[in-house]
ZAVEX-175014 format. One record per residue (C-alpha): residue number from 1; x, y, z; residue in one letter. Coordinates in steps of 0.001 Angstrom, whole numbers. Layout:
# residues N
+------+---------+---------+---------+------+
: resi :       X :       Y :       Z : resn :
+------+---------+---------+---------+------+
:  NUM :       X :       Y :       Z :    a :
...
+------+---------+---------+---------+------+
This chain:
# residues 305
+------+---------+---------+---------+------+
: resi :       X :       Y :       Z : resn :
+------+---------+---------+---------+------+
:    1 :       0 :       0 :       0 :    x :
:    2 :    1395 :    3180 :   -1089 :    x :
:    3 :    1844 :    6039 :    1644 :    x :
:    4 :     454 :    9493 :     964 :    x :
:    5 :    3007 :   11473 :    2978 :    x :
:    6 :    4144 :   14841 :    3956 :    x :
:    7 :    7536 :   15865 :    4847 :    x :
:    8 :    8355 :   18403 :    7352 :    x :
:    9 :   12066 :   19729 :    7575 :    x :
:   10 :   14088 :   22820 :    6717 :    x :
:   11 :   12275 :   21872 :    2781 :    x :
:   12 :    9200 :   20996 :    2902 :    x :
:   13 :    5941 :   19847 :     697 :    x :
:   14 :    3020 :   18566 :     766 :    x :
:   15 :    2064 :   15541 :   -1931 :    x :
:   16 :   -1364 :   15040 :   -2127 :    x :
:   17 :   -3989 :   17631 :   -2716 :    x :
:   18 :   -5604 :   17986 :     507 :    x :
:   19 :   -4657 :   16834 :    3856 :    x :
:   20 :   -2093 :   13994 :    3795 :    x :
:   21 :   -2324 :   11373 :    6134 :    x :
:   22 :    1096 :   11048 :    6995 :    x :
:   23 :    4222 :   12959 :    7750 :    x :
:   24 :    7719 :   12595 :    8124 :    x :
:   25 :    9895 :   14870 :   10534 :    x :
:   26 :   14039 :   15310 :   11084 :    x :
:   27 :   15583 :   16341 :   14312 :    x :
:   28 :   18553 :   17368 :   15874 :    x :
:   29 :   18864 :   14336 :   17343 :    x :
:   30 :   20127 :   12168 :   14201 :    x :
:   31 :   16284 :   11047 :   13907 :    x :
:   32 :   13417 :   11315 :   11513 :    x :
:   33 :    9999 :   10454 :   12411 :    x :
:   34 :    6747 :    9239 :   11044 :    x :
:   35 :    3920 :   10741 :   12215 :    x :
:   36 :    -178 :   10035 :   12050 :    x :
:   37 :   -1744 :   13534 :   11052 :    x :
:   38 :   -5027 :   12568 :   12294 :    x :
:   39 :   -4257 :   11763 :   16065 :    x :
:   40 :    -508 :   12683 :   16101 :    x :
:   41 :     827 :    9446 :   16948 :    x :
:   42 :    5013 :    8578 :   15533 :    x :
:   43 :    4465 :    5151 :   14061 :    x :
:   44 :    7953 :    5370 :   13442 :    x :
:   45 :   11706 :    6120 :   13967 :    x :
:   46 :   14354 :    6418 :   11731 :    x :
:   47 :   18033 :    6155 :   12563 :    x :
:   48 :   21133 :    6250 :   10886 :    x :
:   49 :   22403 :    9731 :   10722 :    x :
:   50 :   25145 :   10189 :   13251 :    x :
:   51 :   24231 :   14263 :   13107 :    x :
:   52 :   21331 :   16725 :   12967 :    x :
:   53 :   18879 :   15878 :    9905 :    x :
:   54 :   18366 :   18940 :    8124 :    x :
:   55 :   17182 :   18181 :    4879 :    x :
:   56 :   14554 :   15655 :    3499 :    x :
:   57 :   12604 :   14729 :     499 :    x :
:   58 :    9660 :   12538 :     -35 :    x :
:   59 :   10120 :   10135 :   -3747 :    x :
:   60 :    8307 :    7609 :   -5134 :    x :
:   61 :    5220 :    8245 :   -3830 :    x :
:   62 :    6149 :    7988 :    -793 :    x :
:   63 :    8043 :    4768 :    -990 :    x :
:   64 :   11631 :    6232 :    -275 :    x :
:   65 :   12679 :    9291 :    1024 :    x :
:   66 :   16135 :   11123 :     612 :    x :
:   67 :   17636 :   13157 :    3405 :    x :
:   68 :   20496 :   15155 :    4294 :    x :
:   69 :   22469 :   15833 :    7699 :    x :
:   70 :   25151 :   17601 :    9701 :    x :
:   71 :   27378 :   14452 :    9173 :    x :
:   72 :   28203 :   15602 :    5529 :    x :
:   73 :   26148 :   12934 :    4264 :    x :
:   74 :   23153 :   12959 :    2346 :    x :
:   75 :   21013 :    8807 :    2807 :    x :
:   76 :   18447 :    6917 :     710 :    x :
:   77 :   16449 :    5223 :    2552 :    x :
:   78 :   13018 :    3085 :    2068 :    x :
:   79 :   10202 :    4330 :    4038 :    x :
:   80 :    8081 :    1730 :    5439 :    x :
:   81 :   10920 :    -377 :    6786 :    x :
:   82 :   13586 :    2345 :    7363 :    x :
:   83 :   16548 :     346 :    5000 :    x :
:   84 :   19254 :    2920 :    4001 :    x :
:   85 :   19486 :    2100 :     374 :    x :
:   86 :   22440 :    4237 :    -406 :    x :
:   87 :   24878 :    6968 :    1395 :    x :
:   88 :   26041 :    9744 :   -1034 :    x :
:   89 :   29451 :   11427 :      -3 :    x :
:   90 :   31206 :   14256 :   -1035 :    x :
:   91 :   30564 :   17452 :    1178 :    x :
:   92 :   32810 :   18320 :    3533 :    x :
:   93 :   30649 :   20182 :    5771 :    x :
:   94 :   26929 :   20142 :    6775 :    x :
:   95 :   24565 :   19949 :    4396 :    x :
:   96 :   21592 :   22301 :    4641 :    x :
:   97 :   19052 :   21867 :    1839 :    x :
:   98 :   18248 :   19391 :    -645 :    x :
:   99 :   16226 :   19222 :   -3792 :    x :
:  100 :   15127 :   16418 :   -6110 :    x :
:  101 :   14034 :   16422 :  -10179 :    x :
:  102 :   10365 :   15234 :  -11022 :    x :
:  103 :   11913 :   12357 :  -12701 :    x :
:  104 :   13567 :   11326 :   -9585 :    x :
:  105 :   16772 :   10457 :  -11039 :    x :
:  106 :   18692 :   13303 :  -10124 :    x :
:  107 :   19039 :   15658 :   -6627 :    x :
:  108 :   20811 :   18855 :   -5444 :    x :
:  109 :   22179 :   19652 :   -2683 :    x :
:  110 :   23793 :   22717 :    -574 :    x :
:  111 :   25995 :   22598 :    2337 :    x :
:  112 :   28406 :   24686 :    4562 :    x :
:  113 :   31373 :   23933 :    2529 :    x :
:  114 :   30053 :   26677 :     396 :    x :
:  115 :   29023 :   24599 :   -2499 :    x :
:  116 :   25958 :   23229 :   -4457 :    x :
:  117 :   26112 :   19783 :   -5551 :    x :
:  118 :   24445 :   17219 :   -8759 :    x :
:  119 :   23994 :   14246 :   -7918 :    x :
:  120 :   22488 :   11229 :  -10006 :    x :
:  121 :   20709 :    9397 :   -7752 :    x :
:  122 :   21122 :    5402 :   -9167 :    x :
:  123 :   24735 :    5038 :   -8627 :    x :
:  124 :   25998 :    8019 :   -5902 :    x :
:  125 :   27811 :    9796 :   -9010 :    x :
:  126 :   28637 :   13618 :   -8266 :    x :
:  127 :   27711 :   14982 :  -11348 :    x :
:  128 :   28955 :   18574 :  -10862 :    x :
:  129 :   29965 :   21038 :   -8185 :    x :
:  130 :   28744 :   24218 :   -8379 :    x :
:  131 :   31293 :   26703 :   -6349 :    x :
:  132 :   31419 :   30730 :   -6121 :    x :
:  133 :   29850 :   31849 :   -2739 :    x :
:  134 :   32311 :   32636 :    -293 :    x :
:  135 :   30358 :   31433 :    2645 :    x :
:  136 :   27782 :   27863 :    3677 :    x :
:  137 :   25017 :   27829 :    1774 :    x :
:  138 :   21954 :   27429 :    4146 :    x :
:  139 :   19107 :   27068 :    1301 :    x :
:  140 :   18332 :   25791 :   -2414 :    x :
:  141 :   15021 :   25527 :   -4562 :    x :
:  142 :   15083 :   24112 :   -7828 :    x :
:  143 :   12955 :   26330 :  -10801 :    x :
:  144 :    9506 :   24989 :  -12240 :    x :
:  145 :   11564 :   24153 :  -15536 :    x :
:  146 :   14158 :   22442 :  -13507 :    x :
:  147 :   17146 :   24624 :  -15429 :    x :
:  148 :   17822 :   26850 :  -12631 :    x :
:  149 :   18574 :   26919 :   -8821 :    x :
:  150 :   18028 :   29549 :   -6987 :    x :
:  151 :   20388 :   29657 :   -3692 :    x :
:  152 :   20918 :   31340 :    -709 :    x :
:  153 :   24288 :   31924 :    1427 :    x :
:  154 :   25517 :   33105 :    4526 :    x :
:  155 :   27689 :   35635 :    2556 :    x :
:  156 :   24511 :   37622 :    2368 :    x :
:  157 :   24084 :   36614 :   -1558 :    x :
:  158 :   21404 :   34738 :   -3528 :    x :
:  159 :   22488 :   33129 :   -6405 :    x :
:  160 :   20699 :   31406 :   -9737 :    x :
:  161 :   22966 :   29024 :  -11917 :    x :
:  162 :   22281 :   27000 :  -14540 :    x :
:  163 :   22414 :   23713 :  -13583 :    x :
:  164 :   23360 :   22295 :  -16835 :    x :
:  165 :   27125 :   23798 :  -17056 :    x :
:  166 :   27017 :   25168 :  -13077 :    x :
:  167 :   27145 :   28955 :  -14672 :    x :
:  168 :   26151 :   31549 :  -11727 :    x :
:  169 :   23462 :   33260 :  -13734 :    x :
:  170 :   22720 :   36430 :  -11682 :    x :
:  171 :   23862 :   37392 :   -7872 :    x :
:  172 :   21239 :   39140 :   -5754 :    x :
:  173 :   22882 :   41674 :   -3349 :    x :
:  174 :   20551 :   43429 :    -720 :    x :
:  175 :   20240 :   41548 :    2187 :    x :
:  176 :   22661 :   42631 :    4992 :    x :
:  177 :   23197 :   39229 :    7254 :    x :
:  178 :   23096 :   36188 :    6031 :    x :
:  179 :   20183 :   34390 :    3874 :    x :
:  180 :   19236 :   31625 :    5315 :    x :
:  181 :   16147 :   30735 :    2838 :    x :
:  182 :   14847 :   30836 :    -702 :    x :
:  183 :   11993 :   30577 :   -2374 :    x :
:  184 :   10504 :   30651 :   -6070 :    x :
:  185 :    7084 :   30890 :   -7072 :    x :
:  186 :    5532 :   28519 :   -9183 :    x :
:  187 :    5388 :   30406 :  -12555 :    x :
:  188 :    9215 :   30727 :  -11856 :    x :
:  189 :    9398 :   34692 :  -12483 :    x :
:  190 :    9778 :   35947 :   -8726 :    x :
:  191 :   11685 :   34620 :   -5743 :    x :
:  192 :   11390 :   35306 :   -2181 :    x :
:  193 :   14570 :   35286 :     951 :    x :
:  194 :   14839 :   35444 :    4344 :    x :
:  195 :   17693 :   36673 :    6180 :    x :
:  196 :   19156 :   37298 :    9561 :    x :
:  197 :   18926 :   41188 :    8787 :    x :
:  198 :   14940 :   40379 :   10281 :    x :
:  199 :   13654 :   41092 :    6275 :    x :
:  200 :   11972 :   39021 :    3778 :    x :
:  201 :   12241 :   40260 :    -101 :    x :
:  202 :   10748 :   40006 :   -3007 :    x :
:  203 :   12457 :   39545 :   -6221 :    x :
:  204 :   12144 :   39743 :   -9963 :    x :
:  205 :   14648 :   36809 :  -11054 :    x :
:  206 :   14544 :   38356 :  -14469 :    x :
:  207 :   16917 :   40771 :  -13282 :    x :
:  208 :   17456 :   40591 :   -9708 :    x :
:  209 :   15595 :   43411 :   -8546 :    x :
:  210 :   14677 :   43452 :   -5449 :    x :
:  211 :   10188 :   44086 :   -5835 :    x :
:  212 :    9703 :   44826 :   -1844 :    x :
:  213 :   11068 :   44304 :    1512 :    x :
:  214 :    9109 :   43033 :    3971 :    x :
:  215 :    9260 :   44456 :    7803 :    x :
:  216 :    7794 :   43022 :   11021 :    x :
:  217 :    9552 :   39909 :   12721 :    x :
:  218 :   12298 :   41281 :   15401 :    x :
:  219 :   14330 :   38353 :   14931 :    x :
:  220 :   16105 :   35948 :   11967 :    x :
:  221 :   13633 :   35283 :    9187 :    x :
:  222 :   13848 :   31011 :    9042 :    x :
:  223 :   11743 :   30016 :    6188 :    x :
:  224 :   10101 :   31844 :    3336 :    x :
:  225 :    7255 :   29979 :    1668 :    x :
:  226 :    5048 :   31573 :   -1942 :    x :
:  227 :    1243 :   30411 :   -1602 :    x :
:  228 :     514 :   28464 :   -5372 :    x :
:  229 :   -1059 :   31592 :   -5882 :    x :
:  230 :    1994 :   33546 :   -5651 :    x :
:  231 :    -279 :   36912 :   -3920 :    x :
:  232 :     297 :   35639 :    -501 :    x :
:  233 :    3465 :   34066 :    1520 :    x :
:  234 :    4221 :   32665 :    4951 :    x :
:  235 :    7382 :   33359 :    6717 :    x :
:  236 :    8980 :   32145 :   10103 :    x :
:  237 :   11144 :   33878 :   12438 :    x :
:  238 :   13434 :   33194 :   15461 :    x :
:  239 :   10844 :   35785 :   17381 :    x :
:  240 :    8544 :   32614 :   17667 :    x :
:  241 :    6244 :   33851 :   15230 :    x :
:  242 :    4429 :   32689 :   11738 :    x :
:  243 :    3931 :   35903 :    9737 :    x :
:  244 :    1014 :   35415 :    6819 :    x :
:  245 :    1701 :   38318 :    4115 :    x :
:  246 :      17 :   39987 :    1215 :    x :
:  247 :    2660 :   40179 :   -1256 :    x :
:  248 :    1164 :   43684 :   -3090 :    x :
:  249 :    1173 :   46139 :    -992 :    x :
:  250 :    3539 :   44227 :    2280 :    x :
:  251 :     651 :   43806 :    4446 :    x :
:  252 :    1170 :   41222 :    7575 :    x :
:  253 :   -2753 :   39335 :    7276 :    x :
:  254 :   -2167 :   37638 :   10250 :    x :
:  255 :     630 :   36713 :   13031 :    x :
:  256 :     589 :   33211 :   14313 :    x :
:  257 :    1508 :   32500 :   18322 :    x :
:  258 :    2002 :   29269 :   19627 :    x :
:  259 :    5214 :   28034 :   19411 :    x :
:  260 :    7962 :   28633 :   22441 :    x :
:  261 :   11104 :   28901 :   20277 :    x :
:  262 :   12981 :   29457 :   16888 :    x :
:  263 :   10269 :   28020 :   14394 :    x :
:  264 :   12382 :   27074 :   11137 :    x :
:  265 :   10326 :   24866 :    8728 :    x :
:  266 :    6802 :   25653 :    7668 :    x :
:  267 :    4854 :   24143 :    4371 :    x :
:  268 :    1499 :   25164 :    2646 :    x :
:  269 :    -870 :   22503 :    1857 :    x :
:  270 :   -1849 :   22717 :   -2516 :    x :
:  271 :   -5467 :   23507 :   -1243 :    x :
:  272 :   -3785 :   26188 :    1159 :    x :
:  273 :   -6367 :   25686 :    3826 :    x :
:  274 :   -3343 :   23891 :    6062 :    x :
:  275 :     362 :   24602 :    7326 :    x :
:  276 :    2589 :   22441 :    9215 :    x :
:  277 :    5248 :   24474 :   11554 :    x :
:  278 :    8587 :   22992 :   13104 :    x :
:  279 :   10380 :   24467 :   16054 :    x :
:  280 :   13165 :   24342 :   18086 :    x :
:  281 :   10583 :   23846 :   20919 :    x :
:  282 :   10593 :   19791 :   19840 :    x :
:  283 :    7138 :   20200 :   18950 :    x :
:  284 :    5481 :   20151 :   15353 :    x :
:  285 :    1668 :   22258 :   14928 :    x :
:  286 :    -980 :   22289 :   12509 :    x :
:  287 :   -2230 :   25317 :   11756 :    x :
:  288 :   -5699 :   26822 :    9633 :    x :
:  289 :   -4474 :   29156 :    7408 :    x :
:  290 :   -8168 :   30889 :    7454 :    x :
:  291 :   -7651 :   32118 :   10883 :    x :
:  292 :   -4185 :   30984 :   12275 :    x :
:  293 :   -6215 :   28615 :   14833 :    x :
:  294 :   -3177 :   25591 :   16273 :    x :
:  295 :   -5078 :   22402 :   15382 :    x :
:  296 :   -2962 :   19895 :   17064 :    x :
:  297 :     682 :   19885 :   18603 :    x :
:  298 :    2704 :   16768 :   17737 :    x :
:  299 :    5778 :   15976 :   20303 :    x :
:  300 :    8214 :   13063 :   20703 :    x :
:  301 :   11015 :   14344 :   19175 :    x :
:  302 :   14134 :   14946 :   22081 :    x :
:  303 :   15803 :   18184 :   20275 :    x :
:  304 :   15048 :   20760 :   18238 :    x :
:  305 :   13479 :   20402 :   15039 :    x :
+------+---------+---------+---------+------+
């Protein structure tokens, strides 16, 4: 039986088109977990990561899932019996973000050691390195055409290369701390990024100008996530907070309150009537976008998330 799941990390999406039933979580503590959306019970525990997991995608319908971790490393591993199928090496510091082709053949991946990586997924081969920022690279999303990635660095940069000879494209300069996460919206013309300088912007990747800044968390933006719609975003901040935006005219909709510390990870569900929020609290919470109402907490994990 095929497993509808969700994954919850530093990326995050959701893969069905409403509420999945499942969801799978990585920690600090080397774990991931599977989780029951509808009465929060872990049916599961996955080990084999000797560092924090910060970096996870859901493949083959839920039948494997690929994640990467602190220990350099980034694991294949089979989902309903937790097998490690393979262990791709080649970074030489943590590894932050990870993204994976529709065809499932092929992955990306960004990590401290200031590089982007190719990988092909069947035999472990590295298929290029892409190098020129000058710091770790804390984020990566791959364009709707799946030519471009768009990253973002701790040397305060954003930067979209071609993935098919690693050319750096365009540099986005603005941001005055580090960015610590990118987005792209799904017609593939703007771009969003979060940064320790407390802003979120909006860009035209066209020609890197920066659209709009947006004001209002008091600490590190986390994560930076376009509704499909691409009018409306969600961000997440080391103040605690979920921030719900109108992308126009910069309005903050709504602030969410719940959580008791950093809150990194969030994801939209397609029908956007859902979000799922991880934080350094331990604790995961499901949220109604509607009116920012908590509809369950999920704990188990023993670190942050």
């Amino acid at each position: 039986m095929k497993m509808i799941i969700l994954l919850i990390i530093i990326t995050m999406s959701f893969l069905s088109a409403t509420l999945p039933v499942y969801f799978i979580s990585g920690c600090a503590d080397s774990t991931m977990k599977l989780w029951r959306i509808s009465d929060g019970v872990c049916l599961k525990t996955y080990k084999g990561h000797d560092e924090n997991v910060r970096a996870l995608k859901i493949i083959d319908d839920g039948y494997k899932m690929l994640t990467g971790s602190w220990d350099y490393t980034l694991k294949m591993w089979r989902v309903y019996d937790g097998v490690v199928l393979r262990t791709y090496t080649g970074h030489t510091d943590q590894i932050y973000g990870v993204e994976v082709f529709r065809n499932e053949e092929y992955a990306l991946s960004c990590a401290f050691d200031n590089t982007i990586k190719h990988w092909r997924l069947s035999d472990g081969t590295c298929i290029r390195t892409f190098t020129g920022h000058t710091d770790g690279v804390r984020s990566i999303k791959l364009s709707p055409d799946e030519q471009y990635v768009l990253s973002g660095s701790e040397d305060k940069t954003l930067k979209y290369w071609q993935i098919s000879n690693g050319t750096c494209i365009r540099t986005f300069t603005g941001h005055t701390d580090w960015v610590g996460t990118v987005d792209i919206s799904y017609d593939g013309i703007y771009a969003l990024s979060g940064s320790l300088d407390k802003t979120m912007k909006y860009w035209r990747i066209s020609d890197g100008t920066c659209l709009r800044t947006f004001t209002g968390h008091t600490n590190w933006v986390r994560t930076v996530t376009f509704f499909p719609n691409a009018q409306e975003a969600l961000s997440t901040s080391s103040d605690r907070t979920i921030k719900h935006w109108r992308i126009s005219d910069g309005t903050c909709i709504r602030t969410w309150t719940g959580h008791t510390d950093n809150i990194c990870p969030v994801v939209i569900s397609p029908d956007t009537a859902y979000a799922l929020s991880a934080s350094w609290d331990k604790t995961i919470k499901l949220w109604r976008i509607s009116d920012g109402t908590c509809l369950r907490t999920f704990t188990g994990h023993t670190q942050r998330i």
